[in-house]
C-alpha positions in Angstrom: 0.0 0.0 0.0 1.4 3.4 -0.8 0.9 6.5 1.5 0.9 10.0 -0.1 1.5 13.2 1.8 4.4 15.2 3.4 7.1 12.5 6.0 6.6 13.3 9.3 9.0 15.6 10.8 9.0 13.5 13.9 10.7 10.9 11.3 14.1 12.3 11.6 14.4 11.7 14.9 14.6 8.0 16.0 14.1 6.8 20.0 17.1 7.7 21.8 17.8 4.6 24.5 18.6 5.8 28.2 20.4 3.1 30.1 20.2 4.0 33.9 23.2 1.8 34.1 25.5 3.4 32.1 24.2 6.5 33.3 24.3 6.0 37.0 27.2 2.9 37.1 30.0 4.7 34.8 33.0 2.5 36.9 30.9 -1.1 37.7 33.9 -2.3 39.4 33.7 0.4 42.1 30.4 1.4 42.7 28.2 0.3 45.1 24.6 0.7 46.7 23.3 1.0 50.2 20.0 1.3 51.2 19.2 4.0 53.9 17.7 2.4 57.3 16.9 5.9 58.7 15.5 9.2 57.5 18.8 11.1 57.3 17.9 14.7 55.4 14.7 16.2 54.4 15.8 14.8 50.8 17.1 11.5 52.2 14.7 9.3 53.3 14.3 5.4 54.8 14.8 2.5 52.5 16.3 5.1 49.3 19.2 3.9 48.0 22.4 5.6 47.7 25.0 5.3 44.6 28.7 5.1 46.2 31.5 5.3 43.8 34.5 4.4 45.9 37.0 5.8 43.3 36.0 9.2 44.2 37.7 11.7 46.3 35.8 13.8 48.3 35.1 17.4 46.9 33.8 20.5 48.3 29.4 19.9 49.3 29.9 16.1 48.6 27.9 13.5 50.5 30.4 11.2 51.5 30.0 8.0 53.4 32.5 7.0 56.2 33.4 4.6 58.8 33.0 5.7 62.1 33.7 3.4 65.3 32.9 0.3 63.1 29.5 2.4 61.3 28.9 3.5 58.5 27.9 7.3 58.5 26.4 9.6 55.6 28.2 13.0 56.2 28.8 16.4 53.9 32.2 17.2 52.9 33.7 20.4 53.8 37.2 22.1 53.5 38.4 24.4 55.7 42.2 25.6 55.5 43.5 22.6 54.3 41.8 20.0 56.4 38.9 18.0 55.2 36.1 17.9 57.9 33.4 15.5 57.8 29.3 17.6 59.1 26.5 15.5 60.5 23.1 15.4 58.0 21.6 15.4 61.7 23.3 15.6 64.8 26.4 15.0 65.5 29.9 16.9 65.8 32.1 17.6 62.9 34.9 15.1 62.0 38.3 15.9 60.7 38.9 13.1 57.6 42.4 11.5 58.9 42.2 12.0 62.9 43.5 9.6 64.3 41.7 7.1 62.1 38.7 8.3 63.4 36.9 8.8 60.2 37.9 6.8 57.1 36.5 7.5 53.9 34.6 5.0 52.5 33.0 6.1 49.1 31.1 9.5 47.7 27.5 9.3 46.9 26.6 10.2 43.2 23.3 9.1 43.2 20.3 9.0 45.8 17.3 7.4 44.9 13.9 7.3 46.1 10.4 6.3 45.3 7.9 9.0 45.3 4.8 6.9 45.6 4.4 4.3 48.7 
C-alpha cells in the first residue's frame, strides 16, 4: 500500500535509549549501593538507596560516606584551611577526615534514589 503526503517531521528523529546503568554505574567495578535504614535529610529518606562510587575523592558539598567506630555514616564534605572535615546530615559533631583514624573515607554518593509513591 502506498501512503501520499508530506514524511513526518517526527521521522528524523529516531528513539534515543537511556540506560540507567551506564548512566548512574560509569566505573561497575567500584560502585556500590546501600540502602538508607533511617530518615537522614529532608531529601534523604528510609529505604532510598544511595549510589557510592569508591574511586571518588571527596570534593567540596559532597555527601560522602564513612566509617565511624565500626559504622557506616552519611556526612557532607567540607574544606576548611587545608583540612577535610566531615558535618552530621543530623546531629552530631564535625569530624576531621584523617584523625587519628577516626573517620575513614569510605566512598562518595553520586546518586540518591527514592520512590515518590508508597
Amino acid at each position: 500500500m502506498r501512503v501520499a503526503g508530506f514524511p513526518s517531521p517526527a521521522d528524523e528523529y529516531g528513539l534515543v535509549s537511556l540506560s540507567l546503568t551506564e548512566l548512574m554505574i560509569p566505573r561497575p567495578t567500584s560502585t556500590f549501593f546501600i540502602r538508607v535504614v533511617e530518615d537522614l535529610a529532608p531529601n534523604i529518606k528510609r529505604q532510598d538507596i544511595l549510589v557510592v562510587d569508591r574511586s571518588l575523592k571527596i570534593t567540596e558539598g559532597c555527601l560522602a560516606l564513612i566509617v565511624n567506630q565500626g559504622e557506616l555514616c552519611l556526612r557532607r564534605a567540607l574544606q576548611k584551611n587545608s583540612e577535610w572535615w566531615l558535618i552530621s546530615l543530623t546531629q552530631g559533631a564535625p569530624l576531621r577526615l584523617g584523625e587519628d583514624e577516626e573517620a575513614i573515607l569510605w566512598g562518595v554518593v553520586t546518586y540518591v534514589i527514592h520512590q515518590t509513591l508508597k
